[in-house]
Structure formats: structure tokens, C-alpha cells
N, C-alpha and C positions, 0 to 999 in steps of 0.2 A: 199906591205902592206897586211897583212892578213886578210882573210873576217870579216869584222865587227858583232860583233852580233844585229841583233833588238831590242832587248828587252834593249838594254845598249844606241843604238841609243836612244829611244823612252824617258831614264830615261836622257841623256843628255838634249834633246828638251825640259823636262819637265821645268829641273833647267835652262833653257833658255829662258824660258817664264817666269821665275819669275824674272829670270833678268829682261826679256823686260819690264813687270812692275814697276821695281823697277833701271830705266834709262841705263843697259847695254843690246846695240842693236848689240856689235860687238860679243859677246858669240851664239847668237841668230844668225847672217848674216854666222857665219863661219859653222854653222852644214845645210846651205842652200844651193843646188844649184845654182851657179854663171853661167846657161847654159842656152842658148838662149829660150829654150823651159822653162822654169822652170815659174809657174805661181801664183796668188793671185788673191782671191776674196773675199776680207779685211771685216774686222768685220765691217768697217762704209762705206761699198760699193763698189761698181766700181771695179775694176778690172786693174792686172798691168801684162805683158808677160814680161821676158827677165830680166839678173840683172841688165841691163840700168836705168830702172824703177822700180827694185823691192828693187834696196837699200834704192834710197832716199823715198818710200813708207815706210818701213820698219824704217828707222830714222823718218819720220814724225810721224809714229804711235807712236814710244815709247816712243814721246817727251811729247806726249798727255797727256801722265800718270804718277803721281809724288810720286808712292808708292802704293804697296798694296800686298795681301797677297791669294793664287791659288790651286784651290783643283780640279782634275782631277779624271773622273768617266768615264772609258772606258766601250766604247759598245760593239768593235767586233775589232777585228782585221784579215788582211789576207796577205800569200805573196804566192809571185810566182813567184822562180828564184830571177832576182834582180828589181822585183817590189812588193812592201808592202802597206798596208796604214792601218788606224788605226781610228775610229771613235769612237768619245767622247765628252762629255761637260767638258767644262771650268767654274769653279763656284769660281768665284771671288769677293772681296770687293775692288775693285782699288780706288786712288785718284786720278780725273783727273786736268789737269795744270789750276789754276785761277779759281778753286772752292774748299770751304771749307768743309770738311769731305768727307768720304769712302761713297760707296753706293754699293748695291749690281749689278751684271752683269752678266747673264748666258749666255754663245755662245755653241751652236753647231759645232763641229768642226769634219772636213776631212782633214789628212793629209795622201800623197800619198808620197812616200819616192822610193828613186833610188837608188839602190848602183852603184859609180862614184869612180874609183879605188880604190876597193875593201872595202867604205867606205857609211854607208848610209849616205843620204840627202834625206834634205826635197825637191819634188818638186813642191809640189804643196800642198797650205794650202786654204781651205773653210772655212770659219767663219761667222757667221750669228745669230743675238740674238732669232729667231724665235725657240725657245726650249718647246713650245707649239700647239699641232692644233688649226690652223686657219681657220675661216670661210672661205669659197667659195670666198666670195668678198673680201676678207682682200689683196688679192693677186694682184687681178686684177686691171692695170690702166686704167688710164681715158683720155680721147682726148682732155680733155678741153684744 
């Protein structure tokens, strides 16, 4: 296979996030990393290693949401060799399952991409709705 370009990777993952929203997770699962190291630290938390755990994470998430419509604003992107990654928000109106109308959603996003013969993948996605500074204590747990 001949080297993939990034910038075609990146425009794939996009129309695959809007799939994810709009209920196709296997467009979305096939431009991912299926390798043991390949990671998630999901928009609603927690964390999954391996595609053991990153598929059925990745069908749970998409199931979540019953429609909606994604606008992407990158920040900086870098590569080196065949590692990339690419930081941006996600500025979204989704619908989620068992509520009625759109609401808005903004995630911060880190994806870190491999090329895996001679193809990128994602393998590793950060997502986090914290798209604002937070106070000092906002952060920090409690022992209670």
C-alpha cells in the first residue's frame, strides 16, 4: 500500500465523526487502530487500552447519540515519521438517546495517529468537554 497522506487521514476521521453521531460506528472503528497499545480517554471518562475494550467502548458511545450535526476547529497539528497527532475542538449540536432536542457540546480533542502498513490510524483519541480555564479547585478531588 502506498503512504497515506495526513491531511486525507484527518478529512476521513472527520466524515467519521459525523457518522459516529449520526449512528455509523463501523466507518469510525475501521480508520482506528485494532493494536494492543491503541488507547481512549472518552469524552464521558474512564479510559479503555487495547481493541478488546476500545470497540465495545466505541459502540456504546455512538449508541448514546441519535443525530446531530459537527464543526471542527483545529489548533496545531505535528508529525514525525509515522507518528502525527492533531489538536482541536469538536463543536457540536448532537442528539442524545431518550432526550428530546439537540443541545450544544464542545470537546477538546487529541488525536495521535500511527501509520500501520503504510496507512494512518488513529491511536489514541483525548476528549474532554473542559474547553475553558478552570479554577485551581475545579480540578481537584476530595477524600470524602
Amino acid at each position: 500500500m502506498a503512504d497515506d497522506d495526513l491531511q486525507a487521514a484527518i478529512t476521513r476521521m472527520q466524515a467519521a465523526t459525523v457518522g459516529f453521531l449520526n449512528g455509523d460506528v463501523a466507518t469510525w472503528n475501521s480508520l482506528c487502530s485494532h493494536e494492543p497499545d491503541a488507547t481512549l480517554f472518552g469524552g464521558w471518562g474512564g479510559y479503555e487500552r487495547g481493541w478488546d475494550e476500545l470497540e465495545p467502548r466505541y459502540e456504546w458511545a455512538s449508541a448514546r447519540f441519535a443525530g446531530g450535526q459537527i464543526e471542527f476547529e483545529e489548533i496545531g497539528r505535528f508529525t514525525s515519521g509515522d507518528l502525527a497527532y492533531t489538536a482541536h475542538f469538536e463543536r457540536s449540536r448532537p442528539s442524545l438517546t431518550g432526550r428530546t432536542g439537540a443541545a450544544p457540546m464542545v470537546l477538546r480533542v487529541t488525536h495521535i495517529y500511527r501509520r500501520e502498513d503504510g496507512a494512518w490510524k488513529l491511536v489514541h483519541r483525548h476528549a474532554d468537554p473542559i474547553a475553558t480555564i478552570q479554577a485551581p479547585e475545579a480540578v481537584l478531588t476530595s477524600n470524602r
